[in-house]
N, C-alpha and C positions, 0 to 999 in steps of 0.2 A: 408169682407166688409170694405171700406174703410171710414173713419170717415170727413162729409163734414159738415161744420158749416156756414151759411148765418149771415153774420154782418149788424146791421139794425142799424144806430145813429139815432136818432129822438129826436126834441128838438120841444114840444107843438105842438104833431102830432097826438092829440088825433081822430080827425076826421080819420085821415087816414092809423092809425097805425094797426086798427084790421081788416080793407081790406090788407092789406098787407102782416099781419102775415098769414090770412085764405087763401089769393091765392099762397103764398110760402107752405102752409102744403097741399092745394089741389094738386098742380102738380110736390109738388116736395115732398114726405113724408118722404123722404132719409134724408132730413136734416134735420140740429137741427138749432133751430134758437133762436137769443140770440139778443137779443134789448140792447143798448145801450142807456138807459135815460138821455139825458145830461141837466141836473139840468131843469127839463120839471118843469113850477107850474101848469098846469092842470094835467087831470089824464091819460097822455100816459102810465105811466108804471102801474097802476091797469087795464086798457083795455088791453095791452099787456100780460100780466097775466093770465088775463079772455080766451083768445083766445089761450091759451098752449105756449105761449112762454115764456124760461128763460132771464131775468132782472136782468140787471147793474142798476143800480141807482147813477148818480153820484151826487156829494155834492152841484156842482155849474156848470156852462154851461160852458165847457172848447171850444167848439167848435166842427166843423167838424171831423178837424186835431184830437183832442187831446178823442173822443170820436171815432174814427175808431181804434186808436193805440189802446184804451181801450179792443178791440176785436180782435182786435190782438194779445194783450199778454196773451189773455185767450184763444187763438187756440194754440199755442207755449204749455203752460203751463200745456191746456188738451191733447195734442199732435193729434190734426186735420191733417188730411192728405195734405186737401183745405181746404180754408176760401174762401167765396164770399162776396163779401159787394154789400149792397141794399140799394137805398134809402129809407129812411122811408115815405115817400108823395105821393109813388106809380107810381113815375114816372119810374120806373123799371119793366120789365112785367114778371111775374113769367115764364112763356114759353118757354122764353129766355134764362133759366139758363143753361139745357145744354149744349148749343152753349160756353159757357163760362168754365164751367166746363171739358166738354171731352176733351178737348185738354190736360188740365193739367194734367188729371189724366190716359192720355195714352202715359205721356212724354213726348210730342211734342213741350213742352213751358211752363217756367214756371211760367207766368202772361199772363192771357188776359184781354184785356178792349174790353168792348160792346163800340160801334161805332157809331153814327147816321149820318155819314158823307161819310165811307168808301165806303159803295154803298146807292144807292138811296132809300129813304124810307117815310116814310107818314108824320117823323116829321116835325114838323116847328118853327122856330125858329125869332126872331126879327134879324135884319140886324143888329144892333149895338153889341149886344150877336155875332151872327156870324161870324165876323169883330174880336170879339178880340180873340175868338177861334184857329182861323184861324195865329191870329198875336203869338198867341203862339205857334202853332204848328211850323212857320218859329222857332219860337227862341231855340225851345229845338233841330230842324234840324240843327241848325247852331252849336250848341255845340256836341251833339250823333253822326250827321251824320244818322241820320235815320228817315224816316217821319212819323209821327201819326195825320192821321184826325181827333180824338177828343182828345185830353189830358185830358181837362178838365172832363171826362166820370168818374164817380162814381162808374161803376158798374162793378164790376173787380173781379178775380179768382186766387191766390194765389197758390201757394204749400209749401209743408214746409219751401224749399231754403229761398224763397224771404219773407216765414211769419217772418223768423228771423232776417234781416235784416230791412222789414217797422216794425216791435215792438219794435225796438231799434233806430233808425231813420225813423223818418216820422213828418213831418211840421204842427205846430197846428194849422193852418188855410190856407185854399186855397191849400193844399196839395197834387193834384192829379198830375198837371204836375210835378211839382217837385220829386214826386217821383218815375215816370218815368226815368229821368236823376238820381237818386240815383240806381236805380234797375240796368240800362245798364251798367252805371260805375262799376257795382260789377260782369258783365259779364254775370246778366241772361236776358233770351228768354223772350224777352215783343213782342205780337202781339197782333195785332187790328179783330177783329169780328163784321161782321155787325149784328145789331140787331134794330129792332123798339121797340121806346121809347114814353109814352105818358105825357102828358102836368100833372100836379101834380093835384091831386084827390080834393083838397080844401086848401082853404087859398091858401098865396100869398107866393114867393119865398122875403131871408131876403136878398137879393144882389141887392139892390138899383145901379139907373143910378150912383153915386158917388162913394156907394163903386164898383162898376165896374172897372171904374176907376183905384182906389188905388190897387184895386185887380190886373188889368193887371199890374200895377209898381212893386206892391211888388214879386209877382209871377217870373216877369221876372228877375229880380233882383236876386232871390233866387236863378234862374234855372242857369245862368250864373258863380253865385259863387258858385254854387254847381259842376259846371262840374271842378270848379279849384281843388275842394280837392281831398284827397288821397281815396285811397277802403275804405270801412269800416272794412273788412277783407278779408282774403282768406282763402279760400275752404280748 
């Protein structure tokens, strides 16, 4: 049996942490699932608890970045086969995980990213979200030479290769496209899977029209000085 671990960050996700936990143990029982509390002050990680999941508990809110790598280096370190990362808000549909998972674990790649763009689907999204999506997938094309309709997609499937590489590098905020251009650099298999995605379960998203914004600057910034450097290693 091959050991597959689902990575949950959730940061004051109390509302929608233990639908999330219960729809990843209903359709998927295969996995172990491992929350990520990044410095939460309601009670995400006593609900995550209640509902059979194992708890990180971090000290202080390092962020997105710095709360995925967390689960990262606890698939490396328990020796998971796959790591999946989910959002914690339930904008990830448990149903979906296969489509994510089989590929890597029959060889075929060894990242995928769920897609809500690659083919047509029920999501929907604001034009201006859309627009910068969109402006990043040109910028990591311009550097890779390879096109990815979501970059910015969360919800991604790992194999050992590529767990050892984003645990030792991976960006503490806004980190998905960027680690796309880290992973190709290093010579592995990233492919795009279509999958529907739904609008987050409660409460509001923390990426304000402003930090949109700074997030499209700093991102693309990164992803460009990032195609300058060296491998991180070789094989």
């Amino acid at each position: 049996m091959k050991k597959i671990l689902a990575i949950v960050p959730a940061w004051n996700e109390v509302e929608n942490i233990g639908p999330v936990i219960r729809n990843l143990k209903i359709t998927s029982p295969w996995l172990d699932v491992l929350v990520i509390d990044d410095g939460s002050t309601d009670q995400t990680a006593e609900v995550a608890r209640a509902h059979g999941a194992m708890v990180i508990s971090l000290p202080v809110n390092l962020g997105i970045g710095g709360a995925v790598q967390t689960g990262f280096l606890y698939a490396v370190k328990n020796h998971y086969d796959v790591a999946l990362q989910v959002d914690g808000d339930g904008q990830h549909r448990a149903e979906e995980i296969k489509k994510l998972v089989d590929p890597v674990l029959m060889g075929e790649t060894d990242v995928t990213i769920g897609s809500r763009f690659l083919e047509k689907t029920s999501y929907k999204s604001a034009w201006p979200r859309r627009l910068g999506i969109y402006l990043l997938s040109k910028t990591i094309q311009s550097v890779v030479r390879k096109s990815y309709t979501d970059p910015t997609s969360g919800f991604r499937a790992y194999n050992q290769k590529a767990l050892r590489i984003v645990s030792s590098h991976y960006s503490t905020d806004y980190p998905e496209p960027d680690a796309i251009v880290t992973l190709l650099k290093n010579g592995l298999r990233v492919i795009e899977i279509s999958v529907e995605m739904d609008a987050r379960l409660s409460g509001s998203s923390s990426i304000t029209p402003f930090k949109s914004g700074y997030y499209m600057f700093k991102v693309s910034l990164a992803i460009i000085l990032n195609s300058m450097m060296s491998r991180i290693w070789d094989d």
